[in-house]
Phi, psi and omega in degrees: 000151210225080189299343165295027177245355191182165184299189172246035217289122197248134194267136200232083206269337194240012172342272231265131185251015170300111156233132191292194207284284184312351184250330177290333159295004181254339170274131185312327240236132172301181174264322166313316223244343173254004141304329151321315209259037170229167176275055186329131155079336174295000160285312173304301157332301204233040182281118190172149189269004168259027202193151161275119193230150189231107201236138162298145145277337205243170183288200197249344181270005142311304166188168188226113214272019174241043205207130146335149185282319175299308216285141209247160187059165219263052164249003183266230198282294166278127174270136225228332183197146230250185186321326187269024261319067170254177204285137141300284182276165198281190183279111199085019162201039156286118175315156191254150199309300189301349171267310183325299185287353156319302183318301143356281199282320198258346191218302198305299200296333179308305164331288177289325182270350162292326195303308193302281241286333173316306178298301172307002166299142153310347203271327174302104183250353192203134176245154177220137182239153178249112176255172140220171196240139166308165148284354158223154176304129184281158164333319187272304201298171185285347192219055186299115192091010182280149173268124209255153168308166167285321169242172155201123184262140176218145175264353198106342185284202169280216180259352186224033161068038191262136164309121191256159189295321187276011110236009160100352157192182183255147158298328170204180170271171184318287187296327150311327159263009171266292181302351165289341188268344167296312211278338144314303237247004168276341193271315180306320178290151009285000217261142171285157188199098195278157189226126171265167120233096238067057183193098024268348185228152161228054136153149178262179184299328179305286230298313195297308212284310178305338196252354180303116126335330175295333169253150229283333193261008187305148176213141156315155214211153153240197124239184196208110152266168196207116197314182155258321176264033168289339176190001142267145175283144175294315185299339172225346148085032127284169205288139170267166187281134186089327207269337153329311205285304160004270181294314169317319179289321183302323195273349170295308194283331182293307203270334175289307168324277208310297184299328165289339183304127159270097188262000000 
């Protein structure tokens, strides 16, 4: 496939720290401290008028649009408790399965039904979702207290690209993230820039469910985390100066590179 035959869609699920007024007075947490628990500023990061982009409004503690609709507990679709597993909510005012599937129903399936339809266009040859990440591993995450790369690219594979038996196929192929990973580190230079891959996560349900052959509309896919501290202070979640504006150019050029190659 020759991806200069078609777009790039860039899916952006964990953006937005919009929670509404009533659900936000049930929540434990300062705004400083749910700022912490979003993917901050990646509406910005991979922000441009040349891709089709699928952006979240609401936080992830709304619904988390990178989660089966089914899936339950508190890794699931509604999160029940945060990156530290400590509770969102006090005790006895955990949603109840009629607000949960209310949520659902008013802010995921919205979500998802734009991602397909985008994605079933012709124009559309290829998706990439967009993350970013803590710089150390959190309590919940797979690689708790650990210190993280600057990118990490994932197909769904192993750390050398390998097919996992639980789910059955990549998302894209191996070598589609080793040239997304040249073309960082040409983008990067002179500056050195470490790169993972499927390590510590390797693709979420978009990453999984759009690229399943199985689903009808399937298109190859990545995913992307982006350290957090490429450009934010942790301690106060502002911007360090510039490097937003920075990275929206690599990643511009990164997803314009990536779209001309013929892979």
């Amino acid at each position: 496939m020759n991806l200069s035959t078609g777009k790039i869609l860039i899916s952006i699920p964990h953006c937005s720290t919009q929670i509404p007024p009533e659900l936000k007075q049930r929540i434990n947490f300062t705004d400083l401290h749910l700022k912490r628990e979003t993917d901050l500023y990646t509406d910005q990061l991979f922000d441009s008028k040349e891709f089709p982009i699928v952006r979240a409004s609401l936080s992830r503690y709304m619904v988390d649009l990178n989660r089966n609709r089914d899936a339950e507990g508190d890794k699931g679709v509604i999160v029940t408790t945060d990156f530290d597993n400590r509770p969102i909510y006090s005790a006895g005012d955990v949603p109840s399965p009629q607000e949960r599937e209310e949520r659902i129903e008013k802010y995921w399936v919205p979500y998802h039904h734009e991602l397909e339809q985008k994605l079933k266009s012709p124009s559309v040859r290829f998706f990439m979702d967009a993350h970013s990440m803590r710089p150390v591993g959190s309590a919940k995450a797979p690689d708790p207290g650990e210190e993280r790369a600057d990118i990490v690219l994932s197909n769904l594979g192993t750390t050398t690209g390998k097919i996992r038996p639980e789910i059955g196929h990549l998302s894209c192929p191996w070598e589609w993230l080793l040239k997304a990973a040249e073309i960082l580190e040409d983008l990067w230079r002179p500056h050195p820039v470490e790169i993972a891959f499927n390590d510590p996560y390797f693709g979420g349900y978009i990453t999984r469910h759009y690229s399943d052959p199985k689903w009808p509309g399937h298109k190859p896919g990545m995913q992307i985390e982006v350290n957090r501290k490429l450009y934010l202070d942790w301690e106060t979640q502002e911007p360090l100066p510039n490097k937003i504006k920075r990275l929206n150019q690599v990643f511009s050029e990164f997803v314009e590179r990536l779209q001309r190659l013929p892979l």
